[in-house]
N, C-alpha and C positions, 0 to 999 in steps of 0.2 A: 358383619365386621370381619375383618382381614386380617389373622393370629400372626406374628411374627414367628420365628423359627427360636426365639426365645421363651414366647408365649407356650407355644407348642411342647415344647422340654416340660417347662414348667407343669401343665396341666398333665402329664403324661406324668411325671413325681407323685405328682398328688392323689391323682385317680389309683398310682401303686399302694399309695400309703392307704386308705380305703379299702380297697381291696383285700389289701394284707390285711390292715385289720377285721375283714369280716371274715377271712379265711383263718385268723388265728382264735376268735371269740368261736368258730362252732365243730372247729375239727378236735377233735380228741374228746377224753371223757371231762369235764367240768370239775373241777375241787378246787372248792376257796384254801388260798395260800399261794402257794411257790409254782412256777408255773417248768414246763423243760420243753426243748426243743432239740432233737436228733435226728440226722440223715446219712446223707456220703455228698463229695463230690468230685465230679468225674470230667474229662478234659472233652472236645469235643468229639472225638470218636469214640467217646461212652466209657475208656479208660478212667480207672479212680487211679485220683490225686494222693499220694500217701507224703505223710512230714508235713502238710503245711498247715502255717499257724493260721488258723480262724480265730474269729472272736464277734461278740456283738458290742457292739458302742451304743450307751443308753445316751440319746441327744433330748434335747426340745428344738422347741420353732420361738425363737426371739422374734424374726421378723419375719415377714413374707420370703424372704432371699438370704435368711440366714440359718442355719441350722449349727446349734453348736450344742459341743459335752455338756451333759447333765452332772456328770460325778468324774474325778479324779482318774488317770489313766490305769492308774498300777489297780484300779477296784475293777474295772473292766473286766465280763468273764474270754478268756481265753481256754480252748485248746488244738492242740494238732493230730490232723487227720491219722487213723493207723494205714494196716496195710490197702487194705482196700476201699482209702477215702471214706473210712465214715466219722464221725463227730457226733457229742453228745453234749449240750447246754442243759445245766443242772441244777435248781435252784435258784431258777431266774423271779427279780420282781417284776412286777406290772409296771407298763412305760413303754415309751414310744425307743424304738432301735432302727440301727443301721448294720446291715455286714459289712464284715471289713474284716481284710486279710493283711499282715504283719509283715514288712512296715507298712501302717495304715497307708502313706501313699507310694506307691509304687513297688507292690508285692514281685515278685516271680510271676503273677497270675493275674486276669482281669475276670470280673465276675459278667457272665452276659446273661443269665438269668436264674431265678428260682421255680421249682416244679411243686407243686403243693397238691396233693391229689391229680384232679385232673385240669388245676388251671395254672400257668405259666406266666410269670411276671419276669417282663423280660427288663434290663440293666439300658438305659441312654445313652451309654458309656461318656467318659469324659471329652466333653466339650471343649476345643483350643479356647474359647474367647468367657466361657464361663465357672461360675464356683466351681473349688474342688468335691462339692459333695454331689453334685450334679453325676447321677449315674451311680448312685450308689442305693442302693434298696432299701428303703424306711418303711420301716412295719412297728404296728401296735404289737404289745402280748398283753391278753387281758388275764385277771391274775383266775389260777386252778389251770392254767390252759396244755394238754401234754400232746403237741405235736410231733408226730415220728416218721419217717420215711419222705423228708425232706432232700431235694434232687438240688444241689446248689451248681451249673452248668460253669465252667472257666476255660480260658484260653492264655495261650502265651500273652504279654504282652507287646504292643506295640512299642516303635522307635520311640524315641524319649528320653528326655534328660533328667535326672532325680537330683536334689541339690539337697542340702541341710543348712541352717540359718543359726548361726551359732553366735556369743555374746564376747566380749572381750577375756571373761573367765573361763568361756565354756561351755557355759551354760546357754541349753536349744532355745532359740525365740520359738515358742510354743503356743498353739491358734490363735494364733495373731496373724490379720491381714497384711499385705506385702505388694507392692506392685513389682511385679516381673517382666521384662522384657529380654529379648534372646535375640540376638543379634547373629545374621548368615551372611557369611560370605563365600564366593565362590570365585577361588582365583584358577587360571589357566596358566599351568606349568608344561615346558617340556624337555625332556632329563632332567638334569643340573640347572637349567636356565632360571634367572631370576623369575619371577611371577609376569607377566604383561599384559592382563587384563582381566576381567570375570565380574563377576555378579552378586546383589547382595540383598540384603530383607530385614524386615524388623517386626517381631509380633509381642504385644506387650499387653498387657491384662493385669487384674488384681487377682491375689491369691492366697490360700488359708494355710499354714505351716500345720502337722499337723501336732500330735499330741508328742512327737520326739522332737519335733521341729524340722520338719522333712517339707518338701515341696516337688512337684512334677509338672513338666510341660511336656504336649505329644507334639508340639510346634516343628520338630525337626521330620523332616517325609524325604528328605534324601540326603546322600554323601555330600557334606560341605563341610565348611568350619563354620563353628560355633562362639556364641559369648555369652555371657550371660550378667545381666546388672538389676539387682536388688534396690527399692527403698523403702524406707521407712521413716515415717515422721520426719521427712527433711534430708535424710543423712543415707547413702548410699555407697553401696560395694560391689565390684565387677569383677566377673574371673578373667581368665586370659585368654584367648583363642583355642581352641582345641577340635581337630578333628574325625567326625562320624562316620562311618561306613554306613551302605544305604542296610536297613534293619536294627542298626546297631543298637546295643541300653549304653546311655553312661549314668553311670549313678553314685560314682565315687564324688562329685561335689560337693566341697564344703567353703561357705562364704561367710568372713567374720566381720561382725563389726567392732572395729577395734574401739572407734573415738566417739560410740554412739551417747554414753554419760556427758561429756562435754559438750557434743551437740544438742542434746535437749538442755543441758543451761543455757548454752548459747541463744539458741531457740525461744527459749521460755523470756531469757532476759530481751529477747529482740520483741517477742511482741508486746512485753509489756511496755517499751519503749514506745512503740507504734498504736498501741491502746491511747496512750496520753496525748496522742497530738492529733491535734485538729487541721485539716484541709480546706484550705478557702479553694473556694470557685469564683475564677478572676468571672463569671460572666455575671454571677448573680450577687456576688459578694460576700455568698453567706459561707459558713462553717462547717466542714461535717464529720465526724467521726464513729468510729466501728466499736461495738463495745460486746461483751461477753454475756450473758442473759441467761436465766431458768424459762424464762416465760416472756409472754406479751405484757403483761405486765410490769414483769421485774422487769423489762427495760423501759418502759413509759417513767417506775416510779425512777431509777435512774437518770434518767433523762433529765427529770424535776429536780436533783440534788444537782446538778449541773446546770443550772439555770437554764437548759434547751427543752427539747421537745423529739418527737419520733418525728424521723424524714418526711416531709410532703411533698411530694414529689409534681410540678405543675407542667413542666409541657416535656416532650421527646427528650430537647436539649438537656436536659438535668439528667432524667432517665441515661443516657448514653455515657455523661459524666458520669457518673456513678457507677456504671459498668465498668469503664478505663477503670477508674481508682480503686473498684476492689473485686478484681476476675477471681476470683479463688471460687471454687466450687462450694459451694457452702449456702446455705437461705440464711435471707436478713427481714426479722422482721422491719414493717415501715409504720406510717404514722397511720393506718388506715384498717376501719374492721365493716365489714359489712354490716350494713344497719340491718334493723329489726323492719320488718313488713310495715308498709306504710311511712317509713320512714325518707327524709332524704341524706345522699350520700355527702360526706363532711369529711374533713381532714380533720386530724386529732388534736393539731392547736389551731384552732376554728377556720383555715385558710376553705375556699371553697372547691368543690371538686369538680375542674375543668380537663382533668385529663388522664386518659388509664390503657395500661400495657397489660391485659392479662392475658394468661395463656389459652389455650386456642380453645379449651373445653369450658371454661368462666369469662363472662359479659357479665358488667353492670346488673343487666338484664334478667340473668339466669342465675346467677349465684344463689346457693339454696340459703333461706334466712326463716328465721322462726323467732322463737322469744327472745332468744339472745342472740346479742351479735357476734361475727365471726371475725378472730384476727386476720390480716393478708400480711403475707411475704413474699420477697420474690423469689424465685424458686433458685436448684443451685445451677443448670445450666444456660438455661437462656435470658434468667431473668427476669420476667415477666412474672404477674401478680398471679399467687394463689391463696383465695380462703382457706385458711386450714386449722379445721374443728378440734374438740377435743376428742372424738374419733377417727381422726384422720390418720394414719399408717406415717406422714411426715412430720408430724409433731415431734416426736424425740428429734427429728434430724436439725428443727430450729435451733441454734445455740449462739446468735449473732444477731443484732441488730446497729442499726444506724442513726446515728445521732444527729440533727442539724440545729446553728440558732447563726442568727446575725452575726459578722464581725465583732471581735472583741481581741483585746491586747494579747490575752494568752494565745490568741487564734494562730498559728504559725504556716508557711508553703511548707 
């Protein structure tokens, strides 16, 4: 099998966090309670760092792709290096951590690796198209644990633009996801002459604020102009053009949302608008609409209070209509769950099952089934059906299903 270059980050995370933690559970003397960790760090020509804020951030693992704070920022331990780059953590609990230098994104410094005795765990540094935690060192401390002579390796950092995400009062939008896009252009001036031509880009990703409400892109690699445009939930804000010198930091950005309280009413009232109304399909005639759901369940038994049924989806043509009418990225469950061994396959309001779009790794065929049967969705990019168990890593991400029944009065275009 063939690892993507995302794959590969990912598994390179993990193997650190492992690592570290077998390297934190046997080095030092063992004593149940409070554990410590002390070293120096030093710039790349073996120079220690003096003044800069360290700290550890205690996180967990929510999902495969997500790592977020375990405890409040201001309880975080923090200190700053003395003269000769050393650092002492004192009192630490047991728990999974990350380093991180102040402001968590976009320090003075980038960390490129940690020296633990005699093994070396080096930094992925941050990725243009991936999470902000990517590249940042997650280690265990098991508790008694008193590590010392910890080598934490740093460099300048790279061009890049640091922004802050702030709320109409002021208040930092803090780890919360964000898409960002940074918009280049390169116009061709000469003296006084108006502009007459040049060049432009666009690179856009989702991204974590962090615990002040800060964000960073290394998207910029040379002298151009800049822009930059945020959103969230719907509702978005862009700075003005501004231009980089080739190495340059900008990091004075600050992006507010001014009218983002009236946008989620607006929002909230729009979809509950679009919840209530049903969509006929001029080919089939029949009705369908989107509804909000805990489970496969809770939306069958809804389905029942509305006199319909979960989508049964019978040839291509309906499948593609149902794509147009609701592209949003998101999984919906349908009317369909993988039977139990032995069984044959059925639609949920007893239509027969002549036809199926599943994704490239589940066939009719293959889908694993045991005693129970498994709900299908279709997923949130292409569409297409997948089983997904009550082990599945996509289950939280179901929050939507679709409704279909024959015409009826209330039914509306």
């Amino acid at each position: 099998m063939r690892l993507s270059h995302f794959s590969r980050s990912y598994i390179v995370i993990f193997v650190g966090i492992i690592a570290l933690t077998l390297s934190l559970s046997w080095s030092g003397v063992a004593q149940v309670g409070k554990s410590s960790l002390s070293g120096r760090v030093v710039d790349p020509d073996g120079n220690p760092v003096a003044g800069l804020e360290l700290g550890i951030k205690p996180v967990e693992i929510k999902k495969p792709r997500d790592i977020v704070p375990r405890t409040p920022f201001a309880s975080w331990s923090r200190v700053v290096t003395d003269k000769e780059g050393g650092f002492a953590f004192r009192n630490i609990d047991a728990g999974l951590y990350q380093f991180v230098m102040f402001p968590e994104s976009a320090s003075d410094f980038e960390i490129i690796s940690l020296e633990i005795g005699d093994l070396t765990f080096y930094s992925t540094g941050f990725l243009q198209n991936f999470p902000t935690w990517f590249g940042k060192l997650t280690f265990t401390i098991k508790p008694g644990t008193h590590l010392e002579d910890v080598v934490v390796n740093v460099k300048p950092p790279r061009m890049r633009i640091r922004g802050r995400v702030l709320l109409k009062d002021g208040t930092p939008l803090t780890n919360t996801e964000i898409s960002l896009t940074v918009r280049r252009r390169q116009r061709d001036t000469a003296l006084f002459i108006l502009p007459t031509g040049g060049s432009a880009g666009t690179s856009g990703r989702n991204v974590k604020t962090d615990a002040e409400g800060y964000f960073v892109s290394y998207y910029p690699d040379e002298a151009s102009e800049y822009s930059v445009i945020i959103k969230y939930k719907g509702a978005s804000v862009k700075s003005k053009w501004f231009r980089l010198k080739e190495g340059q930091l900008y990091d004075e950005l600050v992006l507010v949302f001014k009218d983002l309280e009236e946008h989620l009413v607006w929002r909230s009232e729009r979809a509950k608008a679009r919840q209530a109304i049903w969509v006929v399909n001029p080919e089939n005639d029949h009705a369908y609409k989107r509804i909000k759901c805990d489970s496969w369940e809770d939306a069958k038994a809804k389905a029942a209070a509305e006199n319909a049924y979960l989508v049964a989806i019978n040839d291509e043509s309906e499948q593609k209509w149902l794509e147009a009418l609701y592209p949003e990225k998101a999984f919906f469950w349908i009317g369909l769950r993988a039977p139990e061994k032995e069984t044959t396959w059925q639609w949920n309001n007893g239509e027969p099952f002549n036809y199926a779009n599943w994704v490239a790794s589940q066939e009719s065929d293959n889908v694993s089934t045991g005693a129970r049967e498994i709900p299908v969705a279709m997923e949130f990019f292409s569409k297409r059906w997948m089983a997904i168990g009550s082990k599945s890593p996509f289950l939280p991400m179901v929050k939507y299903a679709i409704l279909e029944k024959g015409r009826t009065p209330e039914a509306t275009q």
